[in-house]
C-alpha positions as CSV (number, residue, x, y, z in Angstrom):
1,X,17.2,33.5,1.6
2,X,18.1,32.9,4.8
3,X,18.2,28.8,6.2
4,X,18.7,28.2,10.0
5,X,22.1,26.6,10.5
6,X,22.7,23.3,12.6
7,X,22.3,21.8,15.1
8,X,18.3,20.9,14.5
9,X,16.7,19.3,17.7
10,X,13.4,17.6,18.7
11,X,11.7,19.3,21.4
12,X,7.7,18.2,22.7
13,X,4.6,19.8,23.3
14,X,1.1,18.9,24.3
15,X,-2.2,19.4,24.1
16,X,-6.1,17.7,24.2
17,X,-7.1,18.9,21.3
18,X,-5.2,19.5,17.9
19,X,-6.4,23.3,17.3
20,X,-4.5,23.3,21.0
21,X,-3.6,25.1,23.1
22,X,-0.3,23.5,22.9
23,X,1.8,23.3,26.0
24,X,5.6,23.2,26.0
25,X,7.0,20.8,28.1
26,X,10.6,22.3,28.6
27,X,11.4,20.0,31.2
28,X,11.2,17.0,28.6
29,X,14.8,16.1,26.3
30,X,13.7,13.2,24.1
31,X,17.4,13.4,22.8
32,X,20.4,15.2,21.3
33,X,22.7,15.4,18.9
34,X,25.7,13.0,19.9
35,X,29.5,13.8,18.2
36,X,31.2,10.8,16.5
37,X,27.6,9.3,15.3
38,X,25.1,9.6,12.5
39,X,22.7,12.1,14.1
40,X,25.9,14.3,15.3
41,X,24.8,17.7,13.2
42,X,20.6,16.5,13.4
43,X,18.1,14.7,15.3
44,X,15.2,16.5,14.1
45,X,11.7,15.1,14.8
46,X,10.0,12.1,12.7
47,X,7.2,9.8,12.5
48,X,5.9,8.0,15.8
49,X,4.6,4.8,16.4
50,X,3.5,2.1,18.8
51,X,5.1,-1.0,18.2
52,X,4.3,-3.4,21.5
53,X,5.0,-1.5,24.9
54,X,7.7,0.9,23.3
55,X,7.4,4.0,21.0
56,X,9.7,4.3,17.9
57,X,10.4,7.6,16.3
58,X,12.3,7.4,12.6
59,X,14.1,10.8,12.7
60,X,16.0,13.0,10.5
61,X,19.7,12.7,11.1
62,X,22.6,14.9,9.7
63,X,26.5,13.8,10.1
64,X,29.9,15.1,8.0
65,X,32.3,12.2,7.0
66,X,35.8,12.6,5.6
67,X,34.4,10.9,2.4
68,X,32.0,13.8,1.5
69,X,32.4,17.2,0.9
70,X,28.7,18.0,1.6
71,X,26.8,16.9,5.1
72,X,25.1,13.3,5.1
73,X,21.9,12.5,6.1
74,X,19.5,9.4,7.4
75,X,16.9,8.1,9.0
76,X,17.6,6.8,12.6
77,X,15.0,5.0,15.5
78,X,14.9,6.5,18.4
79,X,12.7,4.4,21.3
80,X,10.8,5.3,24.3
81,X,8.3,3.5,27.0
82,X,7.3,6.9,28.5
83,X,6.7,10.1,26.1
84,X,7.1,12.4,29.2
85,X,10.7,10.8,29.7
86,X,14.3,10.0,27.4
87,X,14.9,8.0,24.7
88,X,17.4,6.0,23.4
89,X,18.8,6.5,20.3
90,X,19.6,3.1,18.1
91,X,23.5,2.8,17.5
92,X,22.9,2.1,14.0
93,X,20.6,3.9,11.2
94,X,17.8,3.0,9.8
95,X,19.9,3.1,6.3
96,X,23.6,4.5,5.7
97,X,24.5,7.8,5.7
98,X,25.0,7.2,1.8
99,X,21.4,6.9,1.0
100,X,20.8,10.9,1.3
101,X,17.6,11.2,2.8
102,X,15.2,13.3,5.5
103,X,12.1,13.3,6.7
104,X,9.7,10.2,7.8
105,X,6.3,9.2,7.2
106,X,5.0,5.4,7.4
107,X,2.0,3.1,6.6
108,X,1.3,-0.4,7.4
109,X,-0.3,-2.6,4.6
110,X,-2.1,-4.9,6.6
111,X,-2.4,-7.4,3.6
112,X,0.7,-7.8,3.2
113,X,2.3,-7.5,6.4
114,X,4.5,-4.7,5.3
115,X,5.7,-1.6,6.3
116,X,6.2,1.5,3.6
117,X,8.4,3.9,4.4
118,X,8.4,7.6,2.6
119,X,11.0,10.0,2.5
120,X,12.3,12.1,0.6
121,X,15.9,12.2,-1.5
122,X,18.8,15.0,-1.1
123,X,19.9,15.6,-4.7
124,X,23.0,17.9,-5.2
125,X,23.4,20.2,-9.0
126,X,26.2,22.7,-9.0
127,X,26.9,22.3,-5.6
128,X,23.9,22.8,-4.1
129,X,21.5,20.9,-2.6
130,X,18.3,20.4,-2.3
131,X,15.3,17.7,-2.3
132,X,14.4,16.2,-5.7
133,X,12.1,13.2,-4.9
134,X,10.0,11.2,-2.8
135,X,11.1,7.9,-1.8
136,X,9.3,4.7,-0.5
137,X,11.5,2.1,1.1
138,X,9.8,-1.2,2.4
139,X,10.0,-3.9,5.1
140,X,8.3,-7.0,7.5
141,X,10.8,-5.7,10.1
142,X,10.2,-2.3,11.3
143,X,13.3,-3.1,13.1
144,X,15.3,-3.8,10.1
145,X,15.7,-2.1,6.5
146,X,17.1,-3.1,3.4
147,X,18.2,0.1,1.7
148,X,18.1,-1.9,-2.3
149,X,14.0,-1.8,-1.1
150,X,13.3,1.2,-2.4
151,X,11.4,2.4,-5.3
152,X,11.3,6.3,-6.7
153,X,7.6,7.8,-5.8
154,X,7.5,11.2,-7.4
155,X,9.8,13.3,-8.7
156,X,9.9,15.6,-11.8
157,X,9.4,12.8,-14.1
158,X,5.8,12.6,-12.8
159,X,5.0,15.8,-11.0
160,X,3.7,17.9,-13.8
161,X,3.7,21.4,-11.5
162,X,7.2,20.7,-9.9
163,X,10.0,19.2,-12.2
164,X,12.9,19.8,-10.0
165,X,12.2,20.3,-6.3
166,X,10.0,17.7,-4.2
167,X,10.3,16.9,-0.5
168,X,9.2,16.4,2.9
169,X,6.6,13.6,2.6
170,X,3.5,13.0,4.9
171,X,0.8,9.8,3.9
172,X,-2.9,9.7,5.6
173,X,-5.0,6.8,5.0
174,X,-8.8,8.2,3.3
175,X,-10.9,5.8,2.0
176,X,-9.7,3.2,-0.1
177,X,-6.5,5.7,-0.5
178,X,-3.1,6.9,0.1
179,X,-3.0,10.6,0.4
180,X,0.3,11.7,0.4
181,X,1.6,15.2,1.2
182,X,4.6,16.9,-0.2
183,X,6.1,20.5,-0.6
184,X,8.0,21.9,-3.6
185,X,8.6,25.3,-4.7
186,X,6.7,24.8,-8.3
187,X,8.7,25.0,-11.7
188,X,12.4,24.4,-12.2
189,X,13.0,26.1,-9.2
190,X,15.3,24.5,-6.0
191,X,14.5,27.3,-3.5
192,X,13.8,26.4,0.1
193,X,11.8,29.3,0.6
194,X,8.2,30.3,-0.7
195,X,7.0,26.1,-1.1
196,X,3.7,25.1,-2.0
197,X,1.8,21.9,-0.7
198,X,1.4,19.1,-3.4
199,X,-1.3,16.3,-2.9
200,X,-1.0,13.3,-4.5
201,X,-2.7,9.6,-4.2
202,X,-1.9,6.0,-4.1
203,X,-4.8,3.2,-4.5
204,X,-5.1,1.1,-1.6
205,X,-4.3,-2.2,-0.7
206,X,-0.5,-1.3,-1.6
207,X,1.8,-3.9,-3.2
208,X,5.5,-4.2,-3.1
209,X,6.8,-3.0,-6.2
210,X,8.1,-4.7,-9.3
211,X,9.4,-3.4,-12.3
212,X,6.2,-5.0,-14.2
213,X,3.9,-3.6,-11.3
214,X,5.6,-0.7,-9.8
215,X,4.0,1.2,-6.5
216,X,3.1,4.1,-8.3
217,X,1.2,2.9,-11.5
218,X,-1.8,4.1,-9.8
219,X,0.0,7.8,-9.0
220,X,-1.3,10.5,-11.8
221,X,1.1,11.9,-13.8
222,X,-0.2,15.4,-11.8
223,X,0.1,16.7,-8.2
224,X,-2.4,19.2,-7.1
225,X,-1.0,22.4,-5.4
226,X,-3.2,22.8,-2.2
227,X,-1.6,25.9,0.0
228,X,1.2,28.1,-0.4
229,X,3.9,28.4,2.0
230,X,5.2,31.9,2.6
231,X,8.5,31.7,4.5
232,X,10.5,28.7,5.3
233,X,9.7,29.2,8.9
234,X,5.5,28.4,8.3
235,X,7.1,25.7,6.2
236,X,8.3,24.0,9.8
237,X,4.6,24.0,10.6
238,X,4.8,20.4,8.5
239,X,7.7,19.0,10.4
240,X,5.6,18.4,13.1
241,X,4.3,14.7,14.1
242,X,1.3,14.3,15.7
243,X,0.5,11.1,18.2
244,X,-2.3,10.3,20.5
245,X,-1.2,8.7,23.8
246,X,-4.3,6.7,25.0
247,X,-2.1,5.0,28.3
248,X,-4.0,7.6,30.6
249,X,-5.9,10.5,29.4
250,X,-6.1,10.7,25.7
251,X,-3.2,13.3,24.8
252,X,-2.3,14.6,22.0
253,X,1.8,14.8,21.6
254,X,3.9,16.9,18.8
255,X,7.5,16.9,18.6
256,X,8.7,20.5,17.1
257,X,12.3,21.0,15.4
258,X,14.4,23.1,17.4
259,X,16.8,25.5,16.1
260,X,19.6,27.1,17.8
């Protein structure tokens, strides 16, 4: 099995349609990797959202510390007041380093005035890592994150198809419903390659979880495998982030993963 190597990098595309065609806008650097900081390996594409007149992106970060013999990864926020321009990378992530995690996808519970944030866990067994759950943190502040708010989603304690391997998180609102999107290679297998596509529900309105009432009560004790992934190149297909830009003409904007 053969997995790019670092640097990954954010790159953006276009289009007025999703089935495309999609442009590449090479002209465009929404940002780099930076030495001496949290994103210095990574800054590989995440969720979008309007907040006021700016843009915030949560994206995948990679660094190496002294502390660690394995690479350490985050969340960072990225902003932006024009999608065809820069942005500015926050000094500070989202979490530290510490917490292990990659990947971005995030609701707002309107009842409760709170943002959920899911993501997914870099476990390590024999020296190898890999992704073995799906975490949700939670927050008023989109600007500020408590990493003890977090709760376990799924992993192989209640994924009955995938009992090792779960990752790369992705939640649509349907109904009065959480879908949430996952890949994981199926068994007791940790393999990067050949992942299938898990779906998996939440009842809406969310609540902040408890131990007596904990977010996923209302998640089955199943996930239902919907496609099979191939190679772990189609599997980048699902690190892209969609967002419509409605300032001028209704765009549709998708920041890719670059790697060199």
């Amino acid at each position: 099995d053969l997995i790019p190597s670092f640097p990954y990098l954010t790159m953006k595309a276009k289009a007025n349609s999703p089935a495309g065609p999609w442009i590449k806008q090479k002209t465009v650097v929404p940002f780099r990797t930076k030495p001496d900081t949290y994103y210095s390996l990574t800054a590989s594409p995440g969720h979008v959202i309007r907040n006021g007149e700016e843009y915030l992106q949560f994206f995948s970060s990679t660094t190496r510390t002294p502390e660690s013999p394995h690479v350490q990864r985050t969340l960072g926020i990225s902003r932006t007041d024009d999608l065809d321009g820069s942005w500015s990378v926050d000094s500070t992530p989202v979490v530290p380093v510490e917490e292990q995690i990659e990947n971005s996808s995030l609701y707002y519970e309107e009842s409760i005035k709170t943002w959920f944030l899911f993501t997914n866990h870099i476990g390590i067994e024999e020296g190898k890592e890999y992704t073995d759950a799906i975490w949700v943190y939670w927050s008023k502040d989109l600007n500020k994150w408590n990493p003890e708010h977090k709760a376990i989603l799924l992993d192989g304690q209640n994924c009955k198809w995938s009992q090792k391997c779960i990752g790369l998180p992705s939640v649509l609102k349907t109904g009065r419903r959480l879908a949430i999107f996952y890949d994981a290679p199926g068994g007791d297998s940790t393999s990067h390659m050949k992942r299938n596509i898990g779906l998996a529900w939440l009842d809406l309105p969310l609540a902040i979880p408890t131990e007596s009432d904990p977010l996923l009560a209302s998640l089955p004790p199943h996930s239902l495998i919907i496609v099979h992934i191939q190679n772990f190149y189609l599997g980048l297909i699902f690190l892209l982030w969609i967002i419509l830009d409605f300032s001028d003409n209704v765009q549709i904007i998708l920041f890719d993963r670059k790697i060199t």
